[in-house]
C-alpha positions in Angstrom: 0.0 0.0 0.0 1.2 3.3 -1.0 1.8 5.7 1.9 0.2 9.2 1.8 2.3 12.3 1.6 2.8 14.1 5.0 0.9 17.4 3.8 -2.3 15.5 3.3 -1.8 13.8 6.8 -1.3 16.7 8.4 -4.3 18.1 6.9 -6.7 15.2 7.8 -5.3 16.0 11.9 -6.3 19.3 11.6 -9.6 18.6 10.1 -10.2 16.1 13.2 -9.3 18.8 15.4 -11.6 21.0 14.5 -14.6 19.2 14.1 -14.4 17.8 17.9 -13.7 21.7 19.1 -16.8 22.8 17.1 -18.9 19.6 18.5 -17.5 19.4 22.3 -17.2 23.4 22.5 -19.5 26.0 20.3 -22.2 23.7 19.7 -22.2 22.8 24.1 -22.0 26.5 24.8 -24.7 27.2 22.8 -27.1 24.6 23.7 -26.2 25.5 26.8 -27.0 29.2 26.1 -30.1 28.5 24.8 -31.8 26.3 27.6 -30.9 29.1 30.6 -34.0 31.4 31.7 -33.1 35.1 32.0 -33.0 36.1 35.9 -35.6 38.8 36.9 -34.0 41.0 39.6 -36.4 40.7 43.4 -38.4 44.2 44.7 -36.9 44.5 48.3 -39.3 45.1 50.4 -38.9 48.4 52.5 -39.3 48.1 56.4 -42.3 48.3 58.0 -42.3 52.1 60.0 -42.0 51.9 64.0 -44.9 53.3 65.8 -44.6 55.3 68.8 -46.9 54.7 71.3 -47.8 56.8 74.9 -46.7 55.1 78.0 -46.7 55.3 81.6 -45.5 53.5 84.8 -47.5 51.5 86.3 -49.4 53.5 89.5 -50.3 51.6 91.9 -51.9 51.6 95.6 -54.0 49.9 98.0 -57.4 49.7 97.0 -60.2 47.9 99.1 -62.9 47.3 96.6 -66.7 48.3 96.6 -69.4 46.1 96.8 -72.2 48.5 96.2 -75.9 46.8 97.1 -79.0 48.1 97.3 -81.3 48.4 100.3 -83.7 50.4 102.4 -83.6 52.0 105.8 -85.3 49.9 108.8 -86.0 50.6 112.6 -83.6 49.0 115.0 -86.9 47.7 116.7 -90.7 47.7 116.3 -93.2 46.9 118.1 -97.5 46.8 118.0 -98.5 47.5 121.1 -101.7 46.0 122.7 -103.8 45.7 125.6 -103.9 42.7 127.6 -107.4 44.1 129.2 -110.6 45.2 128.0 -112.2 48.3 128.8 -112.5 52.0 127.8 -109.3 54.4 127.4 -109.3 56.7 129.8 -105.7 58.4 129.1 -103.6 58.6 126.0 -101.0 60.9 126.8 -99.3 60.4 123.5 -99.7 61.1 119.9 -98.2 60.5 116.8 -94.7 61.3 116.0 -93.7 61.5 119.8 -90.5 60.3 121.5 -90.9 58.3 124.3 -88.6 56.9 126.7 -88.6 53.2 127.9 -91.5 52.6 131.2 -93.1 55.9 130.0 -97.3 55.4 129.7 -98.9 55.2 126.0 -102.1 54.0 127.3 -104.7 53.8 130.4 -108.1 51.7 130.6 -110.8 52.7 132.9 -109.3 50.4 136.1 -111.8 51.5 138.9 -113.1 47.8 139.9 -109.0 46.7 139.8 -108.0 49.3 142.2 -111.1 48.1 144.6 -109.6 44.7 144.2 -106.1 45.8 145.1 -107.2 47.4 147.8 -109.6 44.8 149.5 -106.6 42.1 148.7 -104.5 44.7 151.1 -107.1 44.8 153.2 -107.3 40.7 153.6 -103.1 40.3 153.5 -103.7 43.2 156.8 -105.5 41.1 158.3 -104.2 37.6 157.6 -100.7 39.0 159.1 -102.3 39.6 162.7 -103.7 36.4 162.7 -100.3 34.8 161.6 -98.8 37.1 164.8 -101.2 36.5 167.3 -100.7 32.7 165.8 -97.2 32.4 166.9 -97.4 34.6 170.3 -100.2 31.4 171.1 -97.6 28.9 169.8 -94.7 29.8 171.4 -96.8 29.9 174.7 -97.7 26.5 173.8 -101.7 27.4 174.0 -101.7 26.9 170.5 -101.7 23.4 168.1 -98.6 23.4 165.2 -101.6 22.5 162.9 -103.4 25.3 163.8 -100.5 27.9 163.6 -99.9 26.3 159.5 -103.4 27.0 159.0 -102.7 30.4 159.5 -99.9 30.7 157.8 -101.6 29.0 154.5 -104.0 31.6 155.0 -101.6 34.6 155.3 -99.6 33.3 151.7 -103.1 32.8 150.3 -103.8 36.6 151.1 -100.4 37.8 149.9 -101.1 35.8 146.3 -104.5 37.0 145.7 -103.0 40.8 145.7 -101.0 39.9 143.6 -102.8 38.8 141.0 -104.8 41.6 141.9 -102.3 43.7 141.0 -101.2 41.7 137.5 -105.1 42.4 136.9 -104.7 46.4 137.3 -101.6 46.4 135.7 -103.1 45.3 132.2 -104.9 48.3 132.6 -102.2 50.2 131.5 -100.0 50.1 128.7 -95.9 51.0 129.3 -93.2 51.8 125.5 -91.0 49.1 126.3 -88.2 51.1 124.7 -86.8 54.0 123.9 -88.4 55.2 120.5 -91.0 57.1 118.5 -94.5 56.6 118.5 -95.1 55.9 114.9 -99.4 54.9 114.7 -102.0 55.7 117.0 -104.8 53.7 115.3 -107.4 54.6 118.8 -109.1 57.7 120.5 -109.3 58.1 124.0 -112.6 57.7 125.2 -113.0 54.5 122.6 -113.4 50.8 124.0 -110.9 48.5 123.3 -111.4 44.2 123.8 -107.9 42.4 125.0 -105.6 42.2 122.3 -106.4 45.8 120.3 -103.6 47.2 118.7 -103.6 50.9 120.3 -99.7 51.9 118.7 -96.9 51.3 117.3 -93.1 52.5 118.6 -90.5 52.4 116.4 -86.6 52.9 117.3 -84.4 54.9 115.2 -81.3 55.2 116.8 -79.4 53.6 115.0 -81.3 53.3 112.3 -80.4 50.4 109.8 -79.5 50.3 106.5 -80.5 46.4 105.2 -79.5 45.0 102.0 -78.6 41.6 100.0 -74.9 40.4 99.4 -74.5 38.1 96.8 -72.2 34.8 97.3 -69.4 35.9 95.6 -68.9 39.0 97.6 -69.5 37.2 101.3 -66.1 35.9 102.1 -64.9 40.3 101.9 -67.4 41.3 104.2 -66.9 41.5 108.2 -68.8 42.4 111.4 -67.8 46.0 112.6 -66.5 47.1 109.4 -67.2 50.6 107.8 -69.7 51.1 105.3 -70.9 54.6 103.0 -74.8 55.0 102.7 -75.9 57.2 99.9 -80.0 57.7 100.4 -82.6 58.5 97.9 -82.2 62.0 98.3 -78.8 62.6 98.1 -77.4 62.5 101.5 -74.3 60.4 102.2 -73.9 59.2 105.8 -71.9 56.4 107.4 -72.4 53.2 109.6 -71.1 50.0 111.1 -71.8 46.0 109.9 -74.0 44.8 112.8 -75.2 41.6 111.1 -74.3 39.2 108.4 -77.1 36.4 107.9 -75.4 33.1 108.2 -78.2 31.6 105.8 -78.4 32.3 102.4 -82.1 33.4 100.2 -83.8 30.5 98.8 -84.8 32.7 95.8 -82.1 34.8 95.4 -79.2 32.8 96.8 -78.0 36.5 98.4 -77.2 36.9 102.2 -79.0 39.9 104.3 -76.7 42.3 105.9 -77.3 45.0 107.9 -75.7 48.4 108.4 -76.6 50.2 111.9 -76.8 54.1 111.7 -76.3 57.0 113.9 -79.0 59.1 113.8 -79.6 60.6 117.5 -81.7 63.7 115.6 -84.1 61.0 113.4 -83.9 62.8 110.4 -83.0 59.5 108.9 -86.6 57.9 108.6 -87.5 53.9 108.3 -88.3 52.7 104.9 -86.2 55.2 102.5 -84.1 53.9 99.4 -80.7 53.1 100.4 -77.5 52.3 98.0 -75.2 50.5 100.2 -71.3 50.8 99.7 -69.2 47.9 101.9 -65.2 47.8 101.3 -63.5 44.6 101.2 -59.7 43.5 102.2 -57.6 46.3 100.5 -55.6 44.9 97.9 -52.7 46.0 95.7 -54.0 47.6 92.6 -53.4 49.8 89.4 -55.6 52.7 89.0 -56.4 53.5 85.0 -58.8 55.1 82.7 -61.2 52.7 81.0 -59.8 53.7 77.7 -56.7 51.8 78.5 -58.3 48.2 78.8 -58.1 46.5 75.5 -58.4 43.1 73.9 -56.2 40.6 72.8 -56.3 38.7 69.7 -58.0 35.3 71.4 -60.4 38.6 72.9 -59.3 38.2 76.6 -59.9 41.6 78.7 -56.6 43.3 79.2 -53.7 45.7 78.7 -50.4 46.2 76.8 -47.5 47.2 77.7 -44.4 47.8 76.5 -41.4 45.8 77.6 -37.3 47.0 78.0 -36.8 45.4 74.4 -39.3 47.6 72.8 -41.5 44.8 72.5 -45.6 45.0 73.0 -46.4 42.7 75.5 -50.4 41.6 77.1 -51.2 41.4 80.3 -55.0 39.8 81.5 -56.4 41.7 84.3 -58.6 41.5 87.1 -61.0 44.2 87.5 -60.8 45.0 91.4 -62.9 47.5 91.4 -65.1 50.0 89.2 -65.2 53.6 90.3 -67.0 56.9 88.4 -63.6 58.2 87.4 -61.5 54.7 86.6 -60.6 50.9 87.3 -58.9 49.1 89.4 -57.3 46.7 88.1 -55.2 43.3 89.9 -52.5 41.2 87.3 -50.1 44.0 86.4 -46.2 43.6 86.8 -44.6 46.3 89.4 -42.4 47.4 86.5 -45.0 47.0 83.5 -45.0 50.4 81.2 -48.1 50.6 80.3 -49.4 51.6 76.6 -52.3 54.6 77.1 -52.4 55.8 73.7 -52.1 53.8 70.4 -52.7 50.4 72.5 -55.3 49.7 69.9 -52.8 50.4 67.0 -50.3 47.6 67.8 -50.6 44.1 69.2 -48.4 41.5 70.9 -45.2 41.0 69.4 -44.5 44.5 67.4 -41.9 46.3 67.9 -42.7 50.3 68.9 -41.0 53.0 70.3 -42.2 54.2 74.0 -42.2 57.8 74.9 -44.0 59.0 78.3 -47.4 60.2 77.6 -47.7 63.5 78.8 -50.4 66.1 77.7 -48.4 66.9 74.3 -47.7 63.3 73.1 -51.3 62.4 74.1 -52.9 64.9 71.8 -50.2 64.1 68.8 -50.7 60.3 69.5 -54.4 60.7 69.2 -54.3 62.9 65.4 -51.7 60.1 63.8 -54.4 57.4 65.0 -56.9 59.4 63.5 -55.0 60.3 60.5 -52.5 57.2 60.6 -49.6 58.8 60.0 -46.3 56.9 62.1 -42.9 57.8 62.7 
């Protein structure tokens, strides 16, 4: 076989050379080429604004909550008067209205056959105690039987007895206050005639007066005997008095427990009967006092407030209402050091990040127009 020439040898190399670069290279870098996607450049997002918010330290104090019930005015005591007796009045020294003092005399039947009865028993006792004398001078003589001298000693107790039933007799004649008081009714007349039993007055006692009302279960264990309470009455007078009585027994209806209130009221301007709204104080307990405006909700909607922590951080805190006053709450479940959110607490919730300044007048009235207009810094 012939060999070829080294110029046409060389050639075919180069040939080969350049067909693989074309195939392994050009034709790669442009299939290549031609399967990549363009890359579309990502928006960045800008940050989300911080928003200032009006804070304060948390204020607090001992507060002893009221339990505000209502109730009515009562006497201390009453009592219907009667007679024991029939007959006609004869005396009715008082009226309507009138103070009396305990023994005094509200009422007098006619009594002229009970004083002849008391009076012939003192006549029979008189005579019964010569016989018992003259009795013993026999006996100790010995000219007298021991049967004889117990006869007249029967007789003599027998004497003494019947006066004094004849006295008990004239006595419910007459009809006595049997405490200090005022007489309140006077349903007879003198001159009229009453049958035993009548109902000829009533005496009320007013001083104290008391101030009765209903305490419901969940307020029992805060009140106690002696304690302090605030009366306001139906027209508009505010006076104070002392826890006399806690019933020990609950309302069947109502399941509330009767407590009463005893009030000075030596003048007895303070009448039985009036409208009464009853203020009692329980145990005083550590408490924050804030306008309502600050309570809030949380997102699962539990009562509460935010605050803002050292980190800048909006935290929630549940509360217990203490107490609800005209002018603010009391409110139990707040940290010592909590700084609490009272303008824009509405505009943030747990977990944001804010900046705190201290709410004074200025930053009060600027944080209320950016939650109106909602404009942030």
């Amino acid at each position: 076989m012939p060999k070829l020439p080294f110029h046409k040898l060389a050639a075919f190399v180069v040939l080969g050379v350049s067909a693989a670069w074309v195939l392994t290279g050009e034709m790669s870098s442009v299939g290549s080429a031609s399967q990549e996607k363009p890359k579309t450049p990502q928006a960045v997002e800008p940050p989300a604004p911080v928003r200032m918010v009006g804070v304060i330290d948390a204020p607090r104090e001992m507060h002893a909550r009221a339990i505000r019930i209502a109730g009515h005015t009562e006497a201390d005591k009453r009592a219907v008067l009667g007679v024991r007796a029939a007959g006609v009045i004869t005396k009715l020294p008082v009226k309507e209205g009138q103070r009396v003092r305990q023994g005094d005399l509200v009422l007098s039947l006619d009594n002229a056959d009970k004083i002849a009865a008391v009076e012939m028993a003192k006549q029979v006792v008189s005579q019964r105690e010569a016989e018992m004398e003259a009795a013993e001078r026999l006996a100790r003589t010995g000219n007298m039987a021991k049967l004889t001298l117990d006869s007249a000693r029967s007789a003599l107790s027998t004497a003494r007895s019947q006066l004094e039933a004849a006295k008990a007799e004239e006595d419910k004649t007459e009809v006595h206050a049997p405490f200090d008081g005022v007489i309140d009714k006077v349903p007879v007349e003198q001159g009229s005639s009453v049958q035993v039993g009548a109902e000829v007055a009533t005496i009320l006692a007013l001083d104290p007066v008391i101030a009765a009302g209903e305490v419901s279960e969940r307020d029992l264990d805060h009140v106690r005997l002696g304690d302090e309470a605030d009366i306001r009455l139906i027209d508009g007078r505010h006076v104070k008095g002392t826890i006399r009585y806690i019933s020990r027994e609950a309302a069947t209806a109502t399941r509330t427990f009767r407590v009463e209130v005893a009030i000075p009221n030596s003048d007895l301007k303070i009448p039985a009967g009036m409208t009464a709204e009853v203020t009692l104080r329980a145990e005083p307990v550590s408490a924050t006092i804030l306008p309502r405006s600050v309570v809030t909700l949380s997102g699962k909607g539990d009562l509460g407030i935010r605050a803002v922590g050292p980190d800048g951080v909006v935290s929630f805190y549940p509360i217990d209402i203490v107490d609800d006053m005209p002018h603010a709450l009391a409110l139990g479940g707040i940290p010592k050091d909590a700084r609490i959110i009272v303008a824009g607490q509405d505009l943030v919730k747990e977990g944001d990040k804010v900046r705190a300044v201290e709410a004074d007048a200025a930053t009060l009235k600027k944080l209320a127009a950016q939650a109106s207009g909602g404009e942030t810094e």
